[in-house]
C-alpha positions in Angstrom: 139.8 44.5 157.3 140.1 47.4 155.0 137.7 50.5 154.3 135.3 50.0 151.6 136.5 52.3 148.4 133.4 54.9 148.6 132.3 56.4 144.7 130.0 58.5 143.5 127.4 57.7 140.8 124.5 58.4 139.1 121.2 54.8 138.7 121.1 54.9 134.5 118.5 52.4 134.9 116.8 50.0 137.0 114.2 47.4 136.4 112.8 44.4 138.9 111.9 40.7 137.9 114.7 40.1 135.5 116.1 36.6 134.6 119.4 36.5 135.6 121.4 34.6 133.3 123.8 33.0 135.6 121.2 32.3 138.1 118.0 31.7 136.4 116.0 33.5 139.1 114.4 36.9 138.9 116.4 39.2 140.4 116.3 43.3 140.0 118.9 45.1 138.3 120.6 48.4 138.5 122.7 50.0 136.6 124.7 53.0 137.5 127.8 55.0 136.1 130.5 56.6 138.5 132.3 59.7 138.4 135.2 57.7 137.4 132.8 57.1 134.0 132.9 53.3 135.0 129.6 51.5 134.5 128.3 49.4 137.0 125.5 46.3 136.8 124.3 45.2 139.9 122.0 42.0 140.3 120.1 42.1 143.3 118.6 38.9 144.6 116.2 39.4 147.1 114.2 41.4 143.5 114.3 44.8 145.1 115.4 48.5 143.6 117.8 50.7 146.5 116.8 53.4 144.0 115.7 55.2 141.5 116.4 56.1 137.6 118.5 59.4 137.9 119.3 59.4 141.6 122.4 60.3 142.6 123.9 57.9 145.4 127.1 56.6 146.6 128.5 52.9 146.0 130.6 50.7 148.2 133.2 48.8 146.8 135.2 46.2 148.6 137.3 42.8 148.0 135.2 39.6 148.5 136.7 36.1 149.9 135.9 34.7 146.9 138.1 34.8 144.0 137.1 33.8 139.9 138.3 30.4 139.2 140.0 31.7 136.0 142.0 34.6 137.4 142.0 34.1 141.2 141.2 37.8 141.6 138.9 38.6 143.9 135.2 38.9 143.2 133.9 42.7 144.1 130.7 43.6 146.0 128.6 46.4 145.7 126.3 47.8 147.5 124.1 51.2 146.9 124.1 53.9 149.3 120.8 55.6 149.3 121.1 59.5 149.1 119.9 60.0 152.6 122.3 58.1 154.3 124.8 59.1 151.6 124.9 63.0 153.1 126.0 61.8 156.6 129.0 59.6 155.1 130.2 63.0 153.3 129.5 64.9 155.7 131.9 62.7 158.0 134.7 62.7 156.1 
């Protein structure tokens, strides 16, 4: 299994008890933008924020098992690294 890619960004914006349109159910969103400049939404459905508007934090990107019906590329998942934590993965490299 393969290391997670490990990115730097910045949350633009977050918000809680959102309708997700593909699930229906309230979820919490966050939207962040990586020193790459790519912009990143992530749904999150057990409703909860990993942080805050204008926190800087780290994401981890990796492959899923799944692939999109349409493409067969693998679906990607995401998940924040709070800043705290963040400081002892840099600090390790």
């Amino acid at each position: 299994m393969s290391k997670p890619q490990i990115i730097e960004a910045l949350v633009l914006e977050t918000a809680a008890n959102l309708t997700n349109a593909q699930t229906g159910e309230d979820q919490a969103l966050t939207k962040l933008i990586t020193v790459e400049g790519e912009l990143i939404n992530i749904w999150h459905t057990d409703n909860r924020l990993p942080a805050k508007t204008n926190e800087e934090v780290l994401v981890a990107i990796s492959p899923s098992n799944k692939t999109n019906p349409a493409t067969g590329a693998p679906y990607l998942n995401y998940a924040i690294i709070p800043a705290a934590f963040a400081t002892k993965i840099v600090a390790a490299k």
